[in-house]
Steps between C-alpha positions, in 0.01 A plus 500: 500500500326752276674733276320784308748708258366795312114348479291707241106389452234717367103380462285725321723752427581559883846423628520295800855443551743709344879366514398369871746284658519364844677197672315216747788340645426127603295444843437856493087553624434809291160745494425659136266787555383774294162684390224322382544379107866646517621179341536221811264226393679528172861477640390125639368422145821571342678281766267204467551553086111579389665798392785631325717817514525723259855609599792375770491163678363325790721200614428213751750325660593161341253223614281706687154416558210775516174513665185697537136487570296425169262754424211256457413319761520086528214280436423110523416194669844470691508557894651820594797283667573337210498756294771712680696186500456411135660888461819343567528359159906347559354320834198350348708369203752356714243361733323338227794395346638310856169288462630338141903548489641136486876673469656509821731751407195719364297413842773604685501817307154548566509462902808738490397785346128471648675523850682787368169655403394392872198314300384324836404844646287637216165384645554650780606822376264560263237460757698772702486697200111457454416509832665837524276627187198431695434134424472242802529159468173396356512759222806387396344126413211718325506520077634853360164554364325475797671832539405877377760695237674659829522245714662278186771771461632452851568122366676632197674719752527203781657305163780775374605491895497162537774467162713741610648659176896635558318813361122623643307745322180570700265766349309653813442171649259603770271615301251159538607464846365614821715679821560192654593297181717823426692474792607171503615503099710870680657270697561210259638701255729699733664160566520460114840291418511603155503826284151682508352768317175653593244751386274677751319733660509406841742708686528214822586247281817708331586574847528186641600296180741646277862644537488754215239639222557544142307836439312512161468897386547663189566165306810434690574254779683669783579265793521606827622277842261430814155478535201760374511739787882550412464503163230776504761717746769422263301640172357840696839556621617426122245719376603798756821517389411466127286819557753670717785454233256558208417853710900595510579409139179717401682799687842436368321507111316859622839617608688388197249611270462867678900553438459357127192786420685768706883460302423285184508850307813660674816424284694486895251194609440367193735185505349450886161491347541239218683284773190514768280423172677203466501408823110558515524255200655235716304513784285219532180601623362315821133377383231623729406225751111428334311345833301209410105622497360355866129460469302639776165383667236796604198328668211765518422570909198353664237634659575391914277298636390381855700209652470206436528503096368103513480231837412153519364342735526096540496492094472206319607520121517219175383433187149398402389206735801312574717556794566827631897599419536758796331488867456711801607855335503733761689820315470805496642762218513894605636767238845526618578126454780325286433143567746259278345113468713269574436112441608236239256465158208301552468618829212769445683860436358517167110393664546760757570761239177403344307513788618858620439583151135443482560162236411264791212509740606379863323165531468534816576791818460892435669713192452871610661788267441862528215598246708753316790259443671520142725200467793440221589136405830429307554166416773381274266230245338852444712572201316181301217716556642809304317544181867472262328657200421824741730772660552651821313810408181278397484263817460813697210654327331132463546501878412864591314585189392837624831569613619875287801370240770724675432367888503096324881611373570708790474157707665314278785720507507445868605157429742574239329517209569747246248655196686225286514234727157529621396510136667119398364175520511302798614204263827728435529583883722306707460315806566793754328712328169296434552487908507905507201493321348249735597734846368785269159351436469371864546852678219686281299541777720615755457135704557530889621146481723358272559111456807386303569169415829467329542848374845493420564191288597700133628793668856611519666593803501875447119495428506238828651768688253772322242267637624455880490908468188509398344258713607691803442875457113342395287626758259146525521136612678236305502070490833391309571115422837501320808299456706792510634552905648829377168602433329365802787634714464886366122521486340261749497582907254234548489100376268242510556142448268292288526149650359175638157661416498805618665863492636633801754760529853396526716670822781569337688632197656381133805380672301310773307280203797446338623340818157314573506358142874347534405375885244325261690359249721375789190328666496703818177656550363758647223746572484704204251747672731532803499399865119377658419682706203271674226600236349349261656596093140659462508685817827639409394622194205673653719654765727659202227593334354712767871631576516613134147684558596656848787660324374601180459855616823546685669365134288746306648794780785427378484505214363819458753648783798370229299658175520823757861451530593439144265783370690715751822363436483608126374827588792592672716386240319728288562838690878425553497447138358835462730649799822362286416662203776781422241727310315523823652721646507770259158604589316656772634384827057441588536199327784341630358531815181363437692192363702494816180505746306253269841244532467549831150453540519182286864367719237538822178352363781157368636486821156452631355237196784352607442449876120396417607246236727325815273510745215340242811253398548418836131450616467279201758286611369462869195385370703205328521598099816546382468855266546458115799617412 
């Protein structure tokens, strides 16, 4: 389908692809990944033609068609319907054509190939398509500008779907989307009947959808077969073996190059020496593997605080005077928690945010927080806010004026940024790292609670992982709404589903809502909050609510009983180090032995930490809270 031989293309004096070539063989579903600004984006522009290559070729097969997602998004008077439909530009000429052929031969033409095009089933499917991306069935009658910038993208999206191109190029197409919208297009697209290419971060949808990567690194286009998780054992194991053989050549050049200084000046070994020179001459050298630079997150620790961080109590919460968007919030939020929000866009996620973030008053009900809480609030429209003309360096000390010059880049650098870096203008910084900025800025106070609405949207998926990291060695509470279920999956222990009104914590995990929102599609319903139980919804939540407080001091006993246990843990590690060392052991016998009694002081006092830590574990589950693991 796609052929790229030797592919050379610099911009600004920076090489992006260097005599790449790779080979997308026809119905092939195909994931190109690589760091941020390594050249992706770019690739896709020299497919579609808005760009040409300085050097080699990139050829289509014959009569191919090629699709993609504009990067503007659609605008008009037309219905949403129509204007997938009209996408279809063959069927809506032949359609209109049918209505003023006089030709029988041409008419017959006409019906022909529009069966062949199965014509008679577009309506239908582009409302499948649509409805999928969020839109039910009044929507879809609705004008596109009735409709935000985001919203309109999932029609150009619903549109390059509905078309289907015999070669896809989607650039991170759940970007505008939310978890459920991003599920169903992971399912759509891993029923894709022609060739796809995609571009993104989101590790799930690689998994699930694509049968082999194309890995973008070091301006050339290595492709590899199977999905991410194989790809990324493939490369390590690659890169293990590059080392190891780079390692043995290294000592064969010592070895050769010890014989040529020993004998190149004896007349005997002279001929010997000339030949290993030559040799030496011929020996390729193995380049050292250079690892890609992995950005790392530091949040600063909080200060604990008393349970509960923030509860509400029969809360009401909207906007102004109308309506109130979310009712009868009975939550409760305790330092340990990891609570992913669940529930499609409209539904309130976003208002709930608000609300725990101080930005909304409850209307009505009770909104208690502890009085020392520090709060951080990421939200991705954020970045509009950046001043462009200003760096990182000078956002910090306009938001922490009296902080000392070297602690504002000492943070910073917790987040990645270097003296340079933090010294350029957020104009010239890119998406991910405008969002580094963003966590960098938020966590200046130390906050206790962290809320993060769609933290991940321009971030790659090593500084995803960095993130997931992060996020759990961070000692307070956080509220995650995200379309990534990698990221839900690795972070969250708790979820809450925004729906019909209300929040209420789901009973279940990332795997069970994917199965409630298919049951859905499929029209079967079911309790999304689990079995009744003979209670009212809003005596159930007040029942879990007062679980979650009975417990909160067995989960904070064990919590500290594991700290024990790791602090322990590494302490023994320590003195076997010690113990192992070879030099040990050629002085005084005294301290051998004190290492020996303090091991086995440390073995005894582990073995114990150990027992506690169960016995806490086990007395938290009796009391009905599953531990956090």
């Amino acid at each position: 389908m796609l052929h790229v031989n030797d592919l050379t293309y610099r911009i600004g004096g920076r090489t992006l692809f260097d005599q790449a070539t790779v080979h997308i063989p026809v119905g092939h579903t195909t994931g190109l990944v690589g760091r941020n600004g390594s050249g992706k984006t770019t690739l896709f522009r020299l497919v579609f033609g808005d760009l040409h290559a300085d050097g080699g070729t990139l050829r289509l097969r014959p009569r191919a068609s090629v699709g993609g997602v504009a990067q503007e998004a659609p605008d008009g008077d037309s219905t949403l319907i129509d204007w997938v439909l009209a996408a279809d530009t063959e069927r809506a000429a032949l359609s209109a054509e049918a209505e003023t052929a006089s030709d029988p031969y041409r008419i017959a033409e006409i019906h022909t190939r529009l069966a062949d095009i199965e014509a008679h089933a577009a309506p239908a499917r582009a409302a499948t398509i649509l409805s999928g991306l969020g839109f039910d069935e009044a929507a879809r009658q609705r004008p596109l500008s009735d409709f935000s910038g985001g919203w309109r993208m999932r029609v150009a999206l619903a549109a390059t779907l509905f078309v289907r191109p015999d070669l896809l190029l989607l650039d991170e197409p759940t970007n505008h989307l939310d978890l459920e919208a991003s599920l169903w297009l992971e399912s759509h697209l891993a029923r894709w009947p022609g060739t796809l290419i995609i571009i993104s971060h989101d590790r799930n949808l690689l998994n699930r959808v694509v049968d082999e990567i194309v890995h973008l690194d070091g301006a050339k286009l290595t492709r590899y077969s199977g999905d991410y998780d194989r790809f990324e054992r493939t490369r390590r194991e690659k890169l293990a073996l590059a080392a190891k053989q780079r390692h043995k050549q290294l000592a064969q050049r010592r070895h050769i190059q010890d014989f040529i200084d020993r004998f190149r000046a004896k007349a005997t070994k002279a001929r010997q020496a000339q030949s290993r020179i030559k040799m030496l001459e011929r020996m390729e050298p193995i380049a050292a593997a250079i690892g890609e630079t992995v950005t790392t997150f530091d949040f600063p620790k909080p200060k604990p605080l008393s349970p509960p961080l923030v509860a509400l109590e029969d809360a009401e919460v909207g906007y102004g005077a109308g309506p109130p968007v979310l009712r009868g919030l009975d939550l409760r939020i305790d330092m340990d928690d990891r609570i992913g929000l669940l529930g499609a866009n409209g539904n309130g996620k976003s208002t709930l945010i608000k609300l725990l973030a101080g930005k909304l008053k409850p209307q009505n009900g009770k909104l208690g927080k502890s009085k020392k809480l520090e709060i951080g609030y990421f939200a991705q429209h954020q970045t509009d806010e950046l001043n462009p003309a200003t760096s990182a360096f000078e956002h910090m000390q306009h938001v922490a004026p009296m902080m000392t010059a070297v602690k504002a880049r000492g943070h910073l650098g917790a987040f990645g940024f270097s003296q340079a870096k933090a010294d350029t203008r957020v104009a010239d910084l890119s998406g991910g790292e405008k969002a580094r900025l963003l966590f960098a800025l938020m966590s200046l106070g130390a906050p206790q609670l962290m809320l993060l609405d769609e933290p991940t949207n321009h971030l790659d998926i090593d500084t995803r992982e960095a993130l997931v990291q992060a996020l759990n060695t961070y000692d307070g509470a956080v509220i995650l709404v995200s379309h990534d279920p990698h990221l839900l999956e690795l972070v969250c222990d708790r979820l809450w589903l925004v729906a019909d009104g209300t929040c209420t914590p789901f009973d279940g995990d990332m795997a069970d809502y994917r199965r409630l929102l298919l049951e859905q599609r499929r029209g079967e319903k079911r309790d999304a909050r689990g079995p009744a139980n003979g209670n009212t919804p809003k005596m159930a939540r007040r029942n879990r609510a007062a679980k979650r407080a009975e417990t909160a001091s067995l989960r904070a006993t064990v919590k500290a009983k594991e700290k024990r246990v790791e602090a322990l843990g590494k302490e023994k590690e320590t003195q076997e180090h010690r113990l192992a060392d070879p030099t040990l052991y050629d002085g005084p016998a005294d301290a051998i032995t004190a290492l020996q009694t303090e091991l086995t002081r440390v073995t005894a006092d582990l073995e114990k930490a150990e027992h506690e830590w169960l016995e806490a574990h086990d007395a938290l589950e009796a009391a009905g809270s599953p531990p956090k693991l």
